[in-house]
VOGU-3710 file (C-alpha; in Angstrom, 3 decimals, decimal comma):
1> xxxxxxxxxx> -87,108/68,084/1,671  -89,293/70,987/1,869  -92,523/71,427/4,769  -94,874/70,272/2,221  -93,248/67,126/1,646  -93,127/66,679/5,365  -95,930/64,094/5,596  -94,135/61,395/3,909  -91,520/61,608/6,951  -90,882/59,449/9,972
11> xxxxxxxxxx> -89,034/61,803/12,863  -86,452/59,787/14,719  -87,518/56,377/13,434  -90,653/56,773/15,447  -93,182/59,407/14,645  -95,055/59,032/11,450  -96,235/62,457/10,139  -99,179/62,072/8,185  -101,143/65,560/7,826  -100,358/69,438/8,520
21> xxxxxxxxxx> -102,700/70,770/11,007  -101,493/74,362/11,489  -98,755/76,620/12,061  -98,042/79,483/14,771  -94,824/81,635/15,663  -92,810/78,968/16,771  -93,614/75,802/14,309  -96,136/73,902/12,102  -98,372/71,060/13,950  -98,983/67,841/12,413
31> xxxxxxxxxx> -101,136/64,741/12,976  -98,780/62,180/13,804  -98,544/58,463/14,609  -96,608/57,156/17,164  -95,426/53,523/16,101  -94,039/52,254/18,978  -97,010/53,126/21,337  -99,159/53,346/18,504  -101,190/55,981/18,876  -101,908/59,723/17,818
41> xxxxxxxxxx> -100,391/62,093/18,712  -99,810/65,740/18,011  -95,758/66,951/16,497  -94,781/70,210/16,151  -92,112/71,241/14,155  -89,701/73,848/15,153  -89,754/76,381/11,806  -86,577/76,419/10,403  -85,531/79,718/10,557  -85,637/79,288/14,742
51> xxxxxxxxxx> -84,357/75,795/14,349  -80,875/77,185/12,438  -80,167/79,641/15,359  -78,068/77,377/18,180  -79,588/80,048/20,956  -83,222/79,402/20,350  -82,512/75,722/19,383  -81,099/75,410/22,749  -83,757/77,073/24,740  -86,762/75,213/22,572
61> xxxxxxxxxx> -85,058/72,165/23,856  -84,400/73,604/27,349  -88,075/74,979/27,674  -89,788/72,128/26,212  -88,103/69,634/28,638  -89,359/71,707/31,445  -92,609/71,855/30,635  -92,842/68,185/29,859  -92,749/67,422/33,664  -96,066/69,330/34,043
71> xxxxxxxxxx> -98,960/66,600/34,386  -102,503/68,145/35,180  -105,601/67,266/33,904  -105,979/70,651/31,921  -102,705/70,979/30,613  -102,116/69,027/27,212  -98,773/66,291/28,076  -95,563/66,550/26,368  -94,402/63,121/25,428  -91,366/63,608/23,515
81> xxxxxxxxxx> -88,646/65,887/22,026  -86,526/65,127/19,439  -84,616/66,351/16,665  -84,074/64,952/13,257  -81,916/65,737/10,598  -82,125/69,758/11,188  -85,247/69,479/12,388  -86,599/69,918/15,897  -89,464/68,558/17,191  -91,987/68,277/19,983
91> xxxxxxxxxx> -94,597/65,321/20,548  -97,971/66,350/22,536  -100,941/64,513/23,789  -104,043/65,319/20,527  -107,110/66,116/21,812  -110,194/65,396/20,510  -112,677/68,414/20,153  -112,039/72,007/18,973  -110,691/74,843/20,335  -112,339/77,398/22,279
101> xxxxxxxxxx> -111,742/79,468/19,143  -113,386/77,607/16,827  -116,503/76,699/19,562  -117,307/80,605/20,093  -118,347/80,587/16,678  -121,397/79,422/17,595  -121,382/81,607/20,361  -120,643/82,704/23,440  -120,712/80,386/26,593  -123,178/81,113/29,543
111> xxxxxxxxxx> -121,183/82,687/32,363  -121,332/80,049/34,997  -119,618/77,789/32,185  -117,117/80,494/31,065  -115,567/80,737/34,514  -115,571/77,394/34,716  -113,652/77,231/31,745  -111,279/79,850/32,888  -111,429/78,197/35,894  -109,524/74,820/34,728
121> xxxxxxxxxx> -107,223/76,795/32,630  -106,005/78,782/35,210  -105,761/75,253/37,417  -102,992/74,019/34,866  -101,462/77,421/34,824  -100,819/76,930/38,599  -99,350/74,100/38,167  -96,914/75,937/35,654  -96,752/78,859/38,085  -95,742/76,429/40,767
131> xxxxxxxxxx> -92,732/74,924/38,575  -91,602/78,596/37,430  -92,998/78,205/33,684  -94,591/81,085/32,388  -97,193/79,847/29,120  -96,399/83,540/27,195  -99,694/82,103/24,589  -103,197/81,636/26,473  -105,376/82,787/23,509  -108,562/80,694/22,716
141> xxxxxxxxxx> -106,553/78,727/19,966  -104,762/77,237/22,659  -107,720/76,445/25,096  -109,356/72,931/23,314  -112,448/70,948/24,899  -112,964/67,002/24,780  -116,041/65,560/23,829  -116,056/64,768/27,697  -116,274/68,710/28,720  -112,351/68,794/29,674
151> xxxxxxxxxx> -110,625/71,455/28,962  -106,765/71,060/27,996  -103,957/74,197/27,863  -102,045/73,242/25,048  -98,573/74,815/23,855  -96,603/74,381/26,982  -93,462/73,670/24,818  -93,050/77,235/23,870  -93,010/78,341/27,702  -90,251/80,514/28,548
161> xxxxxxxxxx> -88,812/79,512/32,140  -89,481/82,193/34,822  -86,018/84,078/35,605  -84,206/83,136/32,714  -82,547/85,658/30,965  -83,335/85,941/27,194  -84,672/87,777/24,355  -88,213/87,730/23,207  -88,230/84,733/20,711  -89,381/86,291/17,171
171> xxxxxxxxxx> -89,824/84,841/13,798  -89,440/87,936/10,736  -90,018/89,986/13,098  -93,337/89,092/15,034  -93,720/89,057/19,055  -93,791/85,194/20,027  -97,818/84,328/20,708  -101,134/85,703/19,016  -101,048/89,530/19,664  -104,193/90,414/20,548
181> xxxxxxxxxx> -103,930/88,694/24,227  -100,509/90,013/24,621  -99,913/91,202/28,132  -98,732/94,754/27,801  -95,366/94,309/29,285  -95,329/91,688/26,589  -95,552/94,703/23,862  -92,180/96,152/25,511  -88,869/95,336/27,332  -90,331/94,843/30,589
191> xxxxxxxxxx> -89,500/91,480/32,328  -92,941/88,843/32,184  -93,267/86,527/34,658  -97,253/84,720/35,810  -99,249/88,034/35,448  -98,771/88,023/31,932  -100,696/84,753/31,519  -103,385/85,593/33,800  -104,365/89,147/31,764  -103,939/86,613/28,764
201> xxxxxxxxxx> -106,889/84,089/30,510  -108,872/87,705/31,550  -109,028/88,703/27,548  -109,850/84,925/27,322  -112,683/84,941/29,423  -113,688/88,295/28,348  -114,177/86,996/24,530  -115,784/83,246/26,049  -118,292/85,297/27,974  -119,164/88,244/25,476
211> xxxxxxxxxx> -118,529/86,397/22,053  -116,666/89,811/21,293  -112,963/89,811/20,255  -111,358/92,313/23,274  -110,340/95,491/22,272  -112,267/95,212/18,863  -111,156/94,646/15,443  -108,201/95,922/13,489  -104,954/95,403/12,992  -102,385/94,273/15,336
221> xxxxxxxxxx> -100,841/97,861/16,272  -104,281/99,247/16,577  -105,023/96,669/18,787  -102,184/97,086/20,902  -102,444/100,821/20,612  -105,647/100,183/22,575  -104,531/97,908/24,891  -101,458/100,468/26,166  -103,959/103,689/26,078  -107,173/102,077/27,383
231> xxxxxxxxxx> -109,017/99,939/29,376  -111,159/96,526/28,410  -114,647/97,967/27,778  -116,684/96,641/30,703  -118,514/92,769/30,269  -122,061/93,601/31,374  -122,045/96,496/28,770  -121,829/93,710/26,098  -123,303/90,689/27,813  -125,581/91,735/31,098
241> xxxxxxxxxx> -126,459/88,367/32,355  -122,803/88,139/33,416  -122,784/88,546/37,450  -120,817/91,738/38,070  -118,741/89,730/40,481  -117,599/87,820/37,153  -116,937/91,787/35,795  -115,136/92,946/38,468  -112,743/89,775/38,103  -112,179/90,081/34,395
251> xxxxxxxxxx> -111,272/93,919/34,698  -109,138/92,920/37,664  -107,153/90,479/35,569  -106,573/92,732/32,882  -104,982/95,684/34,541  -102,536/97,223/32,552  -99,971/97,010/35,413  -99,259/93,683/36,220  -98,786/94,208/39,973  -102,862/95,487/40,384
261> xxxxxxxxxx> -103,669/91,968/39,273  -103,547/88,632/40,541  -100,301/87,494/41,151  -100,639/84,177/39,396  -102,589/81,062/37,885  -103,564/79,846/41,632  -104,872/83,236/42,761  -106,758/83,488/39,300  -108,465/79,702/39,726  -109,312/80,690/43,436
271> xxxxxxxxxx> -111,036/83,972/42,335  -113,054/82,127/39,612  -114,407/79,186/41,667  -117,329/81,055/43,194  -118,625/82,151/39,597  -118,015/78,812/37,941  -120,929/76,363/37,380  -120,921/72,814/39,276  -122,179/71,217/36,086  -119,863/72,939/33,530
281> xxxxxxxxxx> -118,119/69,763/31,925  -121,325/68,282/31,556  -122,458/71,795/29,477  -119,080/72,278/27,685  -119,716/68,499/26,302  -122,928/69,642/24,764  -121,953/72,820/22,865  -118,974/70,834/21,887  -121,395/68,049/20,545  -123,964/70,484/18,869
291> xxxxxxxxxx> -120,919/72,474/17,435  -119,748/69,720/15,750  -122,959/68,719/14,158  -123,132/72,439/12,549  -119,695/72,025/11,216  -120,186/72,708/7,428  -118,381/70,298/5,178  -115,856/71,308/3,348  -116,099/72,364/-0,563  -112,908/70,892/-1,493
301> xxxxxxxxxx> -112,622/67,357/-2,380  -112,035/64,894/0,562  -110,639/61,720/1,160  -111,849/59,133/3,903  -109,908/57,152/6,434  -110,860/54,714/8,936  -108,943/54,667/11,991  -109,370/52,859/14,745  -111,196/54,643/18,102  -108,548/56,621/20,009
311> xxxxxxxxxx> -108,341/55,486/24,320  -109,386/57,908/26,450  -106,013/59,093/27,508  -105,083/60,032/24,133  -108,224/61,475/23,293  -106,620/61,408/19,995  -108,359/61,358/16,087  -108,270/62,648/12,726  -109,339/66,308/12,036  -112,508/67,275/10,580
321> xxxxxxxxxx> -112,535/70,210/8,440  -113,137/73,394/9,999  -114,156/77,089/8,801  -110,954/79,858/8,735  -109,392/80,789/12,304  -110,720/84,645/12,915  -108,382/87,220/12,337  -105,718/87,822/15,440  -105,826/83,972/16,113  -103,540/81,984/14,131
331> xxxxxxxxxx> -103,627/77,884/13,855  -100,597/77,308/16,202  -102,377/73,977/17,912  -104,826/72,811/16,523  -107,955/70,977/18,240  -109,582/68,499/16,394  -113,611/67,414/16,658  -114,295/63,634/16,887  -115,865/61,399/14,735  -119,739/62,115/14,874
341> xxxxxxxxxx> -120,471/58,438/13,694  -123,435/57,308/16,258  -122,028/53,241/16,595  -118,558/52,214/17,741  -116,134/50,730/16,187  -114,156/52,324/13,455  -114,289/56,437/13,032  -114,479/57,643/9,767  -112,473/60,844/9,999  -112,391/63,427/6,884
351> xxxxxxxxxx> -109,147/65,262/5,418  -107,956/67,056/2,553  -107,120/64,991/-0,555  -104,161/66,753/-0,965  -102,981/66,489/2,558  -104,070/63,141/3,356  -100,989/60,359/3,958  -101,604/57,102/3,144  -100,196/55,238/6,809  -97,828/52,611/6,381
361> xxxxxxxxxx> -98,602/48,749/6,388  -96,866/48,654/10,017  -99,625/50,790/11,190  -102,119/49,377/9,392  -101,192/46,193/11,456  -100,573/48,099/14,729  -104,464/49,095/14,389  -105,623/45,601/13,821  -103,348/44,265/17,224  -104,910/47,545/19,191
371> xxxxxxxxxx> -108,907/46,280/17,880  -108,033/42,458/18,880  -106,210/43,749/22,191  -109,426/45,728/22,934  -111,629/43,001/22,117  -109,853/40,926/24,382  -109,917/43,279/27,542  -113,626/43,543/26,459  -114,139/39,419/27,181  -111,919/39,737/30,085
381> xxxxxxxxxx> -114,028/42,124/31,565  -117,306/40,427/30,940  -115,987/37,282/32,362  -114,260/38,813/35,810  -116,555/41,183/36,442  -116,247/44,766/37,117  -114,050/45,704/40,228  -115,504/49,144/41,577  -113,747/49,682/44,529  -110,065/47,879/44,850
391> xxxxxxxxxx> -108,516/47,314/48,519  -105,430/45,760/48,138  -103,937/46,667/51,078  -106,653/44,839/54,056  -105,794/41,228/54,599  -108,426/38,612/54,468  -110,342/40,627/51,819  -109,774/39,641/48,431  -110,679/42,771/45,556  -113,767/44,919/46,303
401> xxxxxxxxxx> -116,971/45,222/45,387  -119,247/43,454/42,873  -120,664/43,762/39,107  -124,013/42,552/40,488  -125,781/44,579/43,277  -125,815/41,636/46,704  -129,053/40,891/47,978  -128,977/43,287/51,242  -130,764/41,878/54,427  -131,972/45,360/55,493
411> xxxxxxxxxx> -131,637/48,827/53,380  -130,709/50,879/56,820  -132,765/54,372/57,374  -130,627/57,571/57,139  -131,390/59,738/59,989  -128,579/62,071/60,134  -125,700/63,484/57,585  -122,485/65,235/57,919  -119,109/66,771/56,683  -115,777/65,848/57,754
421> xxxxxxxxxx> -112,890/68,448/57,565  -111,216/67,612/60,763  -107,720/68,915/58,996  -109,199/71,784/57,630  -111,590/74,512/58,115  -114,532/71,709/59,845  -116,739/72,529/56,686  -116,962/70,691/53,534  -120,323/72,426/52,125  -122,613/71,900/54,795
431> xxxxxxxxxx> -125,553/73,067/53,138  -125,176/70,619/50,590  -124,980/67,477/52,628  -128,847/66,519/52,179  -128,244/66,336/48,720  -126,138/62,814/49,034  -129,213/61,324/50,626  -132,109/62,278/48,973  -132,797/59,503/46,218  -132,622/62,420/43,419
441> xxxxxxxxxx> -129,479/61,713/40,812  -129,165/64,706/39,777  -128,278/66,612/43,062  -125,132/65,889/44,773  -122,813/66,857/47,649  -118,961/68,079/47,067  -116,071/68,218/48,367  -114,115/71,765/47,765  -111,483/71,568/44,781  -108,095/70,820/45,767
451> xxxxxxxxxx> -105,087/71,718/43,365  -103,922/68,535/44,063  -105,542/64,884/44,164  -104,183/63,977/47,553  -105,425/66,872/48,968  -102,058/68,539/50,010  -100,548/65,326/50,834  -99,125/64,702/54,051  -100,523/68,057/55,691  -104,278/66,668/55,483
461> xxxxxxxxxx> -105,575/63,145/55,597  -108,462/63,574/53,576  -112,486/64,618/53,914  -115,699/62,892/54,226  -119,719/62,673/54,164  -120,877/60,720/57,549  -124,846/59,104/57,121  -126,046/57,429/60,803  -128,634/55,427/61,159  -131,491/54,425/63,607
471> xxxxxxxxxx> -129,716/52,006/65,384  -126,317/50,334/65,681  -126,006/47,961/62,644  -123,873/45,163/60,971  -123,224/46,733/57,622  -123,702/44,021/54,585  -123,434/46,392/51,530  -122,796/50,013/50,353  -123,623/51,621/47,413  -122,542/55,110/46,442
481> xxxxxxxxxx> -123,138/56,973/43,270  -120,061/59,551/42,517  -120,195/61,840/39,513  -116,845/60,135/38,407  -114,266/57,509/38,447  -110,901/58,089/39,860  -108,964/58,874/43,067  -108,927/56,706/46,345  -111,444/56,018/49,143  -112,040/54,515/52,763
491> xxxxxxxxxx> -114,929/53,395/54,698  -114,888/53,972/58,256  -117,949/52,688/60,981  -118,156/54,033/64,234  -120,944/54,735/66,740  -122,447/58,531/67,024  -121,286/61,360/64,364  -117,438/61,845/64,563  -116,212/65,225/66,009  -115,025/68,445/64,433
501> xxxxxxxxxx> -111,612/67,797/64,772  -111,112/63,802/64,689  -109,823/62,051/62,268  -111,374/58,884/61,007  -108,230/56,213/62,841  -109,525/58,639/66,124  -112,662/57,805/65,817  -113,943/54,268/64,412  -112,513/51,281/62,515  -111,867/51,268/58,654
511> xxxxxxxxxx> -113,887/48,162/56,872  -112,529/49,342/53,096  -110,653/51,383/51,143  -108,734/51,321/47,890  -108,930/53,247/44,178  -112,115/54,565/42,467  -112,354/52,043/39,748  -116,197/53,502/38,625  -118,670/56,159/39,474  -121,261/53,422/40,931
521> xxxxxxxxxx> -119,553/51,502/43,986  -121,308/48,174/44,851  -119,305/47,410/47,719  -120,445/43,871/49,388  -116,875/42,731/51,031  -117,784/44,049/54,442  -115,792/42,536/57,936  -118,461/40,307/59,718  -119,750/40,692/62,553  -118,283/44,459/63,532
531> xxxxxxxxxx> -121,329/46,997/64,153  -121,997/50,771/64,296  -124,202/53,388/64,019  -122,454/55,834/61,648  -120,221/55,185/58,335  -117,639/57,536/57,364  -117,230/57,707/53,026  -113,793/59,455/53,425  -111,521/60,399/50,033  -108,116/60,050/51,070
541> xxxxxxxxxx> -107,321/61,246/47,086  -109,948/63,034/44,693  -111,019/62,372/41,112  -110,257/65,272/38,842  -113,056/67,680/38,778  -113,625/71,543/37,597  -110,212/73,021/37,502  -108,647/70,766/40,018  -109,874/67,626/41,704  -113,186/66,835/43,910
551> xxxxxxxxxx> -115,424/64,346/45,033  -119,168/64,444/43,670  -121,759/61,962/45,940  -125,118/61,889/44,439  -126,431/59,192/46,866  -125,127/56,688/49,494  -127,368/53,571/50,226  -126,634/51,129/52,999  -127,732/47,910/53,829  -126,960/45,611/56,959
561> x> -128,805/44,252/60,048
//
């Protein structure tokens, strides 16, 4: 059966294929349908050329299973490899949104938001780094945004693992990945290893920041001519509002010699955090949003399928057409907008007549269980309630807080605030404290980003924001607004500000704790009777956030007596 035919296939009894999305160096991507978890997903498919040679077979299989243990929130999840008939094949997470490709079109992005960008890419290259997987492919084809602001590294299955001793993998006679962001030693014989993908990110954020392709136009030995003979013309000659910090870093990750840059994807993300801005997602989710609404339709006839909204996780959808990939920058995963339809319910997606598969009765039904299921969860939620902050872990407390603010006795003066970073360096943004007090929403305090949500596990207990009050208090209710949902937190009461170095079971007694269930905490399930002067909001694990994971408080009310 021949690669056009390949939509009317089901790979391994499971995976429906039901439209072509693209194809790079080492496959062709399709839309596909999972029908035992019954959702979307992303395949690719292994060309066949690579497929038919047992050595690259082998170390698709061996490569993709490595990379399939990565999980971080910018890196797009493996969920399955297969093989079928002589066919190999990979199943990915689909995200929703374009690529960074196809959203400089309209542009580039302000500086703050391009390093913020780079930022989170280079935080799931880390995490790569960290498990000896080099990418080989960061090119903006590969970067793709959510309607959310996330950004997601996609193409991990093509990784090579670091130290392993192979051949560059070539299909009729092209260099594996897109060749303008080639790392020079990439161009030869010379061994690659984690500098190749961060002066792959630096020609990324050069083009995200400038809206110019780096080393100009041309074709792909002229490009690489360049790359080998000169250096990347300098950022604030194309784009001066671009801090020459952010310069500097750029040039620094795109040294021709891998050891004058940084050494890796953790180096990269730590350089890039002082340029990147604190509201980045919030800015990436409205170019994505106003690039989508410029989209031009198609000329070619169209068909139109419902399907049924996508979760969260999944972030998956049908694609929307989209203009021609620039030159240097072939499809090899493609990002796909969301549905633009302004009610919920079902989104209308547009494809190709001639591409379009018709799904199969089966997942016609599967839609219709996922709908009632929803609808369900829905009621269930309106009837229980939402559950903010869960403690399952304190006896004689039943689950925390409340979908209906309590009536407080007393809302409790602030008089003094404070970071905790008794495991760390004692500061936690200082200067920023004031901001978790002050009744404005749109100001917040942070905690720094960690590369990891339990904020290097065992070696530190956590961090904190401390309010006191005028007066030692019985505590009735707390509310806190966060920026997001997700990771774990305690509250501690004491009397008088804890010191540098103490930790919160040093210091005062814990009255909750448990997961981040929402962004506004209404927490009413407060011990009786046990007073203080000072509470303790400590995150023993962090919601992810920029290009790792942090804690955002806009404001922390309390109420007792």
């Amino acid at each position: 059966m021949s690669r056009s035919d390949a939509a009317e296939r089901v790979l391994g009894g499971r995976y429906e294929l039901r439209m072509r999305l693209g194809s790079g160096g080492a496959g062709t991507v399709w839309l596909g349908h999972d029908r035992t978890l019954g959702r979307a997903v992303a395949i690719k498919l292994l060309h066949a050329d690579l497929a038919q040679d047992p050595a690259v077979e082998s170390r698709f299989r061996t490569e993709a299973t490595a990379a399939a243990q990565l999980t971080h929130p910018n890196a797009v999840q493996i969920y399955d490899i297969g093989r079928d008939g002589t066919d190999d094949y990979l199943v990915m997470e689909l995200v929703e949104g374009p690529s960074l490709s196809g959203l400089l079109r309209s542009g580039p992005l302000p500086p703050g938001v391009g390093a913020a960008m780079g930022r989170m890419v280079a935080g799931a290259l880390s995490a790569a780094h960290d498990a000896s997987i080099v990418h080989r492919d960061v090119k903006p084809g590969n970067v793709l945004l959510s309607p959310g602001g996330r950004v997601k590294l996609a193409d991990f299955g093509i990784a090579r693992v670091l130290g392993q001793v192979s051949a560059r993998l070539t299909r009729t006679g092209t260099v594996l990945g897109t060749a303008r962001y080639l790392a020079p030693e990439q161009l030869g014989d010379d061994p690659i290893d984690a500098r190749a993908d961060v002066y792959a990110l630096g020609l990324t954020l050069f083009e995200a920041v400038t809206g110019q392709p780096p080393f100009g136009e041309g074709s792909p030995i002229e490009i690489a001519t360049r790359r080998l003979t000169t250096s990347l013309p300098s950022v604030r000659a194309l784009a001066p509002e671009v801090p020459p910090g952010l310069d500097e870093l750029i040039q620094w990750a795109t040294q021709r010699e891998p050891d004058h840059r940084p050494h890796d994807g953790r180096a990269m993300a730590s350089a890039l955090a002082e340029f990147a801005a604190f509201d980045a997602e919030r800015t990436l989710a409205e170019l994505v949003s106003a690039h989508l609404r410029a989209t031009p339709p198609a000329e070619e006839a169209h068909t139109t399928v419902a399907r049924q909204a996508p979760p969260p996780v999944a972030e998956a959808q049908a694609p929307h057409p989209q203009p021609a990939p620039p030159q240097g920058d072939p499809a090899g995963t493609q990002a796909l907008p969301p549905s633009t339809e302004p009610h919920g319910g079902n989104r209308t997606a547009t494809m190709p007549a001639s591409a379009a598969a018709e799904p199969a009765p089966t997942a016609k039904r599967s839609s219709a269980v996922q709908w009632i299921l929803v609808a369900l969860i829905v009621v269930a939620i309106g009837v229980a309630g939402v559950v903010f902050l869960r403690d399952g872990d304190r006896a004689g407390n039943g689950p925390g807080g409340s979908a209906s603010p309590p009536n407080p006795e007393t809302a409790l003066d602030i008089v003094d605030v404070g970071d905790h970073d008794p495991d760390g360096d004692l500061r936690e943004w200082p200067d920023r404290v004031g901001d978790a007090i002050d009744g404005n929403p749109e100001t917040f305090w942070q905690t720094e980003s960690y590369h990891d949500a339990d904020i290097y596990g065992p070696e530190k207990d956590g961090v904190g924001l401390w309010v006191s009050f005028e007066g030692s208090a019985t505590l009735s209710n707390v509310e806190i607004d966060l920026s997001r949902e997700g990771g774990a937190m305690e509250l501690w009461l004491g009397d008088g500000a804890p010191a540098e170095d103490q930790l919160p079971s040093e210091w005062g007694e814990r009255i909750h704790g448990g997961q981040i269930g929402s962004a506004e905490l209404q927490i009413d399930d407060l011990p009786d009777g046990m007073e203080g002067d000072t509470l303790l909001v400590w995150f023993k694990e962090l919601p992810p956030g920029g290009s790792g994971y942090r804690g955002e408080i806009h404001d922390i009310r309390v109420y007792g007596s």
